[in-house]
N, C-alpha and C positions, 0 to 999 in steps of 0.2 A: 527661363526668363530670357535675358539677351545674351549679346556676346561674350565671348570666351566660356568659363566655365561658371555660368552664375549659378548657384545651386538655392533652392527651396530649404528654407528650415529643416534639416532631418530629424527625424525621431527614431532612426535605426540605425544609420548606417554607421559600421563599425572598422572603419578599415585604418591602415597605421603601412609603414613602409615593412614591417613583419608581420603581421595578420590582417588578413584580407576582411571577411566576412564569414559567411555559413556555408560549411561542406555537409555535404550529406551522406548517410548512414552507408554499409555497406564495407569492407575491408578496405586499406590504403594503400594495402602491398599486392593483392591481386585481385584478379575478376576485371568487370566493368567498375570503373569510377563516377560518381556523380557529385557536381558542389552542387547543394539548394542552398537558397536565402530567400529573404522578402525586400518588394522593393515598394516605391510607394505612388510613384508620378508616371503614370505612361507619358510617353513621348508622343508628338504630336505628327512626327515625322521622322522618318531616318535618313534624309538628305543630309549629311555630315559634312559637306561641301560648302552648305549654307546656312545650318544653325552651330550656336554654341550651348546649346541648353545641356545641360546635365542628364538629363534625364535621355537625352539622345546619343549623348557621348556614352552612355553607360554602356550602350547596346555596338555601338560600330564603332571603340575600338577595339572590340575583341574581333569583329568579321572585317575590318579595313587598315591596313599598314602600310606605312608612309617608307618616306626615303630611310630614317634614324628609329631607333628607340629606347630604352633605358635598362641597363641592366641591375640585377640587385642591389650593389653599391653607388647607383645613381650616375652612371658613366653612361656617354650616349656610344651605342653600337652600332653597327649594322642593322639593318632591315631588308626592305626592297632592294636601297645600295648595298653594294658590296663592298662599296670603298669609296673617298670622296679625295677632293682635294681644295685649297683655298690660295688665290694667290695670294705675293707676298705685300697687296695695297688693301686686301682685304676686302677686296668690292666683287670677287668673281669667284664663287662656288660650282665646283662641278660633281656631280654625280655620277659612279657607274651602275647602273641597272644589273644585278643579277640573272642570267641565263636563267635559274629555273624556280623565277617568279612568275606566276599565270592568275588571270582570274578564274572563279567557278561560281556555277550558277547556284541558288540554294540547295538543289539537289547533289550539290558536289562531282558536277560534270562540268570539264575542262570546255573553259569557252575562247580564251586566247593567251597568249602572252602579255604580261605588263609592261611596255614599252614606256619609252624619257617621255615619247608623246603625250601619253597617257595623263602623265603630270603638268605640259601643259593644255593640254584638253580641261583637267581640273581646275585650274586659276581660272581662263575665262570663263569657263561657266559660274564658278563665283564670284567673281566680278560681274559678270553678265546679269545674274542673281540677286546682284546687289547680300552678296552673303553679311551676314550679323556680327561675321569676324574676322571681315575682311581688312578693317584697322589697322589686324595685326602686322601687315604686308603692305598695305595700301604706300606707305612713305617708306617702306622701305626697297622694295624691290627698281629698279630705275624704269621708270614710264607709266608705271602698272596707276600713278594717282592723275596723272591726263586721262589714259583712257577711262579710269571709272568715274570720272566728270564729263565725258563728253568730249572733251578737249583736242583728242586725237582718238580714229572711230580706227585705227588701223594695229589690234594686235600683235601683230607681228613687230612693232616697235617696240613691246614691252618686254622688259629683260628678263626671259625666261625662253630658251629654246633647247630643241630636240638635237643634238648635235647629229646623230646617228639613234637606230634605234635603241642603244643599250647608254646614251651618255647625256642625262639633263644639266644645264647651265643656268645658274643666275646670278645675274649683275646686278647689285646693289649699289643704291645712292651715297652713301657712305656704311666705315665699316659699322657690322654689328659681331659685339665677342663673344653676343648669346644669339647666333644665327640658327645655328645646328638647332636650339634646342625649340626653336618655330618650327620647326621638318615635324615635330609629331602633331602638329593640329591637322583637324581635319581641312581646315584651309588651305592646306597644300598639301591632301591628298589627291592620287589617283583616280582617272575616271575612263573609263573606254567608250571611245566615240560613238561606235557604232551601237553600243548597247542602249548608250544615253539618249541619242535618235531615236531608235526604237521604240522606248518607253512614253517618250514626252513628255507632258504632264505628271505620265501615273508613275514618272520615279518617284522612287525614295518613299514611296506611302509608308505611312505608321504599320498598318497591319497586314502586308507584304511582303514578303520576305523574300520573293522574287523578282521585287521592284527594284534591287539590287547585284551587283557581282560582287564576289566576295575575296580578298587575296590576302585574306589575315588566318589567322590559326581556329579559329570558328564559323562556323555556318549558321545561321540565323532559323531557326524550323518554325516555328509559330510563336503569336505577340493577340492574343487576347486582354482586351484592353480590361483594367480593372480585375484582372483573372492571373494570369501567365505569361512567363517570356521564358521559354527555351531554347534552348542550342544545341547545336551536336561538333562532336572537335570534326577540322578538318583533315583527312585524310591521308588529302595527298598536300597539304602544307609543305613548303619548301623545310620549313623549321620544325617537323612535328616532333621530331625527338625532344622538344621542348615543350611539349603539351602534353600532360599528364594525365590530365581529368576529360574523362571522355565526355561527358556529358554535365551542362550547366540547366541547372530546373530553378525557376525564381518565379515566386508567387505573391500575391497582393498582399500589401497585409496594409490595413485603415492607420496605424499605430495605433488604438483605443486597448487593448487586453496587452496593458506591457507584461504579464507574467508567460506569454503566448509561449515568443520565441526559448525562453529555458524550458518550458514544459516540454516544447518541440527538439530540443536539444537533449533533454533528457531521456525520450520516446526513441530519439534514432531518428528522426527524421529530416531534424539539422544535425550540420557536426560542427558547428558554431553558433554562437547566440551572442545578439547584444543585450546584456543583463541593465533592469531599471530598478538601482538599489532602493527607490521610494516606494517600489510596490510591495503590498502586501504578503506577499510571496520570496520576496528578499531574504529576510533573518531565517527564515525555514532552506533556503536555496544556501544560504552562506555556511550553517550549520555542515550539511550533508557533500557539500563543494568547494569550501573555503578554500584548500591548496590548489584548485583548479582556476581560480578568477583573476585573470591576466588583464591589467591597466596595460593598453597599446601608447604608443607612443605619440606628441602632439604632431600632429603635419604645419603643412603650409594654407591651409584652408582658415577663412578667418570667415565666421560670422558676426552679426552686427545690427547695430539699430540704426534703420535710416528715420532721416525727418523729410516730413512733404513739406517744403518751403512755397509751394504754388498750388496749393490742391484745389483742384476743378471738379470734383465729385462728389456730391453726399447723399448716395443712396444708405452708404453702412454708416449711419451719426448718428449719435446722440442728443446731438445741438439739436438749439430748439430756438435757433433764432438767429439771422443778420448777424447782431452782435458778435453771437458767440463766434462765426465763423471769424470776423474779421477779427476780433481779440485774440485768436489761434494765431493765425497768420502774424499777425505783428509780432507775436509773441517768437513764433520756430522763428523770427527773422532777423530777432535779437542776439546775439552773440551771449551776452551772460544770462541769458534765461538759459539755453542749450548746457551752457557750459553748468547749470545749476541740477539739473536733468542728471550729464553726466556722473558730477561728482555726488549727488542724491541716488544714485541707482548699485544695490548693495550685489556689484558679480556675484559673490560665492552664494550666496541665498539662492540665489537667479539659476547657478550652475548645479548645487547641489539637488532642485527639482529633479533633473537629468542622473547625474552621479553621487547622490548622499553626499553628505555631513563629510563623509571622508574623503570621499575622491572627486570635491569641488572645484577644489585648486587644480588639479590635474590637466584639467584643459580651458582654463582663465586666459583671458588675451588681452591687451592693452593695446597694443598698437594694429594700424590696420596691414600694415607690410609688417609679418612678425620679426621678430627682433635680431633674429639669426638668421634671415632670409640670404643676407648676402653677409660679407666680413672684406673690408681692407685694411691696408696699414696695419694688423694687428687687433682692430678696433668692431665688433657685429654692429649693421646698421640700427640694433637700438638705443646703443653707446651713443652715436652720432648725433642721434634724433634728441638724446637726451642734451647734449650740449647744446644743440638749439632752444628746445624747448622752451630751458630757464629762462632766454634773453624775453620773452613774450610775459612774464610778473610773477610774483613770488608765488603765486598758487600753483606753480611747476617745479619749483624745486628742490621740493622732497618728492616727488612721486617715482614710482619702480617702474620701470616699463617692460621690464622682465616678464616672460611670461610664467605658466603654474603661482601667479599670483593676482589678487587684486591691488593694483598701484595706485587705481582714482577714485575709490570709494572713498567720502570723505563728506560727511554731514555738516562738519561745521565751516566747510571750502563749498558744499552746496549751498546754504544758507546766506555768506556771503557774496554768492556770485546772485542770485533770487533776490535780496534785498536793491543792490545795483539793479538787478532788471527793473523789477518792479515798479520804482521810481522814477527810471524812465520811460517804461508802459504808461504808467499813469497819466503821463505827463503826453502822451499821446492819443490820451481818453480810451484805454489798454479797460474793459471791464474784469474783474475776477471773483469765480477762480477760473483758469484757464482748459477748456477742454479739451482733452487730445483722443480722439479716434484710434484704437488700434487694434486692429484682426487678427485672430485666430481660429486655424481647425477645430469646431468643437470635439472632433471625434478623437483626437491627437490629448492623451491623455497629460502627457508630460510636456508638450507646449502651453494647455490651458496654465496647467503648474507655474511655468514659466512667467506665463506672462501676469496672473497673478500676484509672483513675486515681484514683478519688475512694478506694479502698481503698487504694491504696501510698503516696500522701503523707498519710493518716492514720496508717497501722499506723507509718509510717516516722517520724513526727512523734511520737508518744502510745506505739509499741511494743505489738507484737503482741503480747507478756506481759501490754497492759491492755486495748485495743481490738480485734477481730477483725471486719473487715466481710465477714460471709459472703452471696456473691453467691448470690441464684437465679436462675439461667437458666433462664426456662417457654418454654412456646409464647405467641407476641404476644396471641391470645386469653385464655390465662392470665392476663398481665397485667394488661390493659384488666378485666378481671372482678374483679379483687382491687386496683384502683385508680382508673383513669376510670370503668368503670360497676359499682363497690360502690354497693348500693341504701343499705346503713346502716352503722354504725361497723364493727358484724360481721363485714363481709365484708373489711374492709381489713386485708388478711393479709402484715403487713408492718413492720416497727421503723423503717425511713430508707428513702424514696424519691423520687427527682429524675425520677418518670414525668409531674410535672401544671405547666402553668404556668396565668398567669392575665393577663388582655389586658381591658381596664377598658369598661366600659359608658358610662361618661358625663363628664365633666370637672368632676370633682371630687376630693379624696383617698378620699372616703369610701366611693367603688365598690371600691377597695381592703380598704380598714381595717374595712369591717364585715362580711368575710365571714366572719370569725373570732369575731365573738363570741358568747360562750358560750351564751346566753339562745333567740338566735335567729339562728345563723349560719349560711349557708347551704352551707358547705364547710369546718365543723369536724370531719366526718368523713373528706373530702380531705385536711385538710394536717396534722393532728391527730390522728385516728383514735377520735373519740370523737363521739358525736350531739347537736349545738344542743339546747337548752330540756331537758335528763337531769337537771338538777342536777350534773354531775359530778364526781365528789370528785379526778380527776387535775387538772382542769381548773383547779379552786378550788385545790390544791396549787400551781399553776406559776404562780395568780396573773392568770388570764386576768380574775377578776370586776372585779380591780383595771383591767384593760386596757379590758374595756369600758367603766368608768364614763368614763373619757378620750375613746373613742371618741363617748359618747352627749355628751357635753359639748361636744364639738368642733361635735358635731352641732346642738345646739342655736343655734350662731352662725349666725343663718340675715341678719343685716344685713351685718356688718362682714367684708367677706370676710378682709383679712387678718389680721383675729383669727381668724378660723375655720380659716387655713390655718394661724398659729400654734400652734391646738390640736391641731388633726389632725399635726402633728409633734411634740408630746409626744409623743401615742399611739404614732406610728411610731418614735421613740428608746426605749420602752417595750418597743415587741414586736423591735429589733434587738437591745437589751440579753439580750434572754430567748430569742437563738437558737433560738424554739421554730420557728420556719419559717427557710430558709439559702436566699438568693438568690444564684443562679447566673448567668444571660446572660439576655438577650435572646433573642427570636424570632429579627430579622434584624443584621445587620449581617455576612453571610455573603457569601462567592466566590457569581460566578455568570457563565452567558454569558447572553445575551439579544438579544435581534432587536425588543424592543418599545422602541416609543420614549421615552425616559425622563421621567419628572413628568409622565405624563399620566393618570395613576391619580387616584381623589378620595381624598384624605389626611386624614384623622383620628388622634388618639393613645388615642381612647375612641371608643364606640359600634359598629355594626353597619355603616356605609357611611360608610367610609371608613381604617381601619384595617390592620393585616399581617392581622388573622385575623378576620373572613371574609376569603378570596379574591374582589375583584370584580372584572366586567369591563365592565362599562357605562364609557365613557369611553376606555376601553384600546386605544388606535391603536399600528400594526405599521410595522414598516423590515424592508428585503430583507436589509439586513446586520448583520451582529454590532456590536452599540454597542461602542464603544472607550473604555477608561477615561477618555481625554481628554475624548470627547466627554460622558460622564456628567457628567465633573466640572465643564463648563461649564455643562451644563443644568441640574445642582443649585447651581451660584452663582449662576445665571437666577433657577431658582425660589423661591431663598432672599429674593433680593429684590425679586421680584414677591408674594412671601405677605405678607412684611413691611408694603409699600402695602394690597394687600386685608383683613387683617385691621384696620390701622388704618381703611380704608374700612367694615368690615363691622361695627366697631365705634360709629365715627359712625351708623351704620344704625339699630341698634337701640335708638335714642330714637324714631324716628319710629314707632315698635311699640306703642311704652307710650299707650294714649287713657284 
């Protein structure tokens, strides 16, 4: 979809800050090494300069590394740099370029050195590009938002220069205390001039691998669309003693045959599998497996159910008339018809499609910035959000926002809030019952699941007399074109859909909370259905102009962090009151087998390296047998309390940064 990491509905992907996904068969302690998995979305491009689609990130951050990156206990390291420094106003970051950083071509032949240059060569071409994630930087870096309006056509004004060829600088508008952890997007990666010239147009193609240079720990070897994506490790990687697995194989899989992947795990062919405890195949797999089925851990990826507040498309409806279209519209526009939706829509039912009866709650999500995303004062930002929340009426305050649970499920807080609409629908010549459009992969056996749950404990809750959620089932293409890759509000041809989540760029709330706003938001046509900076009258209707000012407010606390985090949870009790976006699970906290060794992945809850989404494999060391839930659950009370030491270590650190 669009910027940052916006991700498509998954039906596979299984990764957690200790287990990644699928290894494949073959010993862990010698020979060649190989991870396989399956993926689901080819990419449309591998320009990583200028998209943030998932499905692109998946690929180039294993072959592209930036200045920073993250190590297993979520600490940002070294990369590219070797060493940084900040001054003591907080506005001037400098970088020093490692000596024996080089890029290479796919064939793993040295093509130059990575120079400071390099990195600004990178920003303008994405600015130049008009990149998708460019936001990220756009106000923050000092100049860099003149020039990508026009305002000033002279680069060289923008705060980012080459000091020498091993020393990059950038000057920012004011401080940010989560600067370092923007260094892993590909919007301020690397790019070598003369290779970029060269290419033209035909950089970055999807199925190319040459359209690229490469200065990460993998090499890109062939990308057959709908087929294959392979890799080979880099060679001559500056860091290769940190790259285990020589070879990565990832093959297509539809999601339709959820028993595939264990069958494939059990053959040898994976040495991971994401388990679908609904399949038929389950109670025979739990029997012969049981001490090997590892629940991973919940991330920072939140999916969600958006509402099209403006919808301009009905090729995929049901409607069958004027009416109905405009009794929709009125309807998503209402605040307690939404808010009746939410608290009528039964999570665990919805979740257990995915993970069974028992491991439902596992990855349950209530808020859109999960609740432990950040902490001040003693207090996680779901604590916060909760103190807000209540002040908005009593139908907030009993709800849990905790997550591994459902807090909003509540039939007779749905009922109440639907009567209220209702009344005043009617009263706006509102006909019922109300239809809502919503898409699905048919071939996605456990999304169909899904969304059929999410229609029986509505209509069941609010009464098919008021609410009708009529499913479309397209071809997966279909989908992903009227959702992940709609170019503009246009194309989002759709009332309610739980096809997009979202997995946060950098640590802070506001990688969240400002992709929504109205002005200039970068996935108001994702979760909204309406286009950033339109003016738009749905938009100013449900009250989004009020959300932003909260947002930009929040935003201006650039000293005192826990005020800052205090704002930024208005905002987010703001946008939960107003049901305009419904959070669903988590990425991971899902069944799985595995044969990799656990907590040895680099962990992040934001950014590019270190995260559930991208997939990475740099670090990712292999065992000949199936980890047993025992053994996970010792090496996550290991590494719980070995992160706890390094962060407070890594904290003490970064004083000695600030000259």
């Amino acid at each position: 979809m669009k910027t940052r990491k916006v991700l498509a509905l998954a039906g596979v992907t299984l990764l957690a800050a200790g287990v990644l996904a699928a290894c494949s068969g073959g010993s862990a302690t010698k020979g060649e090494q190989t991870f396989a998995f399956t993926y689901e979305t080819d990419p449309d491009n591998l320009n990583y300069l200028t998209t943030s689609k998932a499905a692109t990130s998946n690929i180039t951050s294993n072959v592209i590394d930036g200045l920073l990156e993250n190590d297993r206990y979520g600490n940002l390291v070294p990369s590219m740099a070797e060493d940084w420094s900040v001054s003591k106003d907080g506005l001037t970051y400098t970088y020093k370029i490692r000596q024996d950083a080089k890029w290479y071509t796919s064939e793993g032949e040295e093509y130059a050195p990575v120079k400071a240059q390099d990195f600004v060569t990178g920003l303008k071409y994405a600015t130049d590009k008009k990149s998708q994630a460019l936001y990220l930087v756009q106000d923050s870096i000092k100049g860099l938002d003149a020039y990508a309006k026009g305002e000033n056509k002279d680069f060289s004004q923008v705060g980012i220069k080459a000091l020498d060829d091993q020393t990059v600088q950038y000057t920012l508008n004011k401080p940010e205390s989560f600067w370092n952890s923007k260094t892993t997007m590909g919007v301020l990666a690397p790019v070598n001039e003369e290779f970029l010239n060269s290419k033209g147009d035909d950089f970055a193609k999807a199925t190319d691998p040459s359209s690229i240079l490469y200065n990460g720990p993998y090499l890109l070897k062939s990308l057959v669309a709908k087929s294959s994506v392979e890799f080979a490790k880099n060679p001559n990687y500056w860091d290769k003693d940190n790259v285990h697995v020589d070879k990565i194989k990832l093959s297509f899989w539809d999601g339709q045959d959820t028993s595939k992947p264990a069958e494939n795990f059990k053959d040898g062919s994976l040495t991971a599998a994401r388990l679908y405890p609904t399949s038929a195949s389950f109670a025979e797999l739990e029997k012969t497996m049981k001490d090997n089925i590892v629940y991973t851990q919940q991330d920072s990826t939140t999916y969600l159910v958006g509402t099209n507040i403006d919808r301009q498309s009905y090729k995929y409806t049901s409607k069958t008339s004027d009416e109905q279209k405009t009794s929709t519209k009125k309807a998503l526009l209402n605040k307690d018809f939404r808010q009746a939706i939410a608290f009528g829509f039964d999570r665990t039912a919805y979740a257990s499609q995915v993970n069974g009866a028992s491991g439902a709650s596992k990855i349950l999500r209530n808020l859109f910035v999960p609740p432990t995303f950040v902490q001040a004062d003693g207090k996680n930002f779901g604590d916060m959000v909760k103190e807000k929340l209540v002040t908005y009426g009593d139908e907030w305050k009993d709800v849990n926002l905790a997550d591994a649970q459902d807090g909003l499920y509540n039939p007779e807080k749905a009922k109440a809030e639907f009567a209220k609409a209702k009344s005043a629908l009617q009263a706006e010549g509102v006909q019922f019952p109300i239809h809502l459009d919503m898409p699905v992969d048919q071939t996605a056996t456990t999304k169909v699941q899904r969304v059929q749950s999410f229609k029986q404990s509505v209509e069941e809750t609010l009464g098919a007399d008021n609410v009708v959620i009529d499913i479309q089932q397209l071809q997966k293409d279909e989908v992903l074109n009227i959702t992940y890759f709609a170019e503009t509000a246009a194309g989002e041809d759709w009332d309610i859909s739980d096809n997009v989540g979202w997995t946060p760029d950098f640590a802070d709330p506001s990688t969240y909370l400002d992709i929504i706003k109205p002005s200039v938001g970068e996935n108001t046509k994702t979760y909204l259905g309406f286009d950033s900076g339109t003016d738009n009258a749905a938009a100013k209707k449900v009250g989004l102009n009020d959300y932003e000012k909260l947002v930009i407010e929040a935003g201006n606390e650039t000293i005192d962090v826990a005020k800052r985090y205090d704002k930024y949870a208005v905002a987010q009790a703001w946008l939960t009151d107003s049901a305009l976006i419904i959070p669903t699970t988590s990425l991971t906290g899902r069944p799985i087998l595995s044969k990799m060794v656990p907590f040895t992945m680099p962990f992040a809850f934001s950014g590019n390296k270190g995260t559930s989404d991208p997939l990475l494999y740099k670090y990712l060391e292999l065992q000949d047998k199936a980890v047993t839930a025992d053994e996970y659950q010792k090496a996550q009370d290991k590494w719980m309390k070995e992160k706890e030491e390094s962060n407070k270590k890594a904290q003490e650190e970064l004083a000695k940064h600030v000259k």
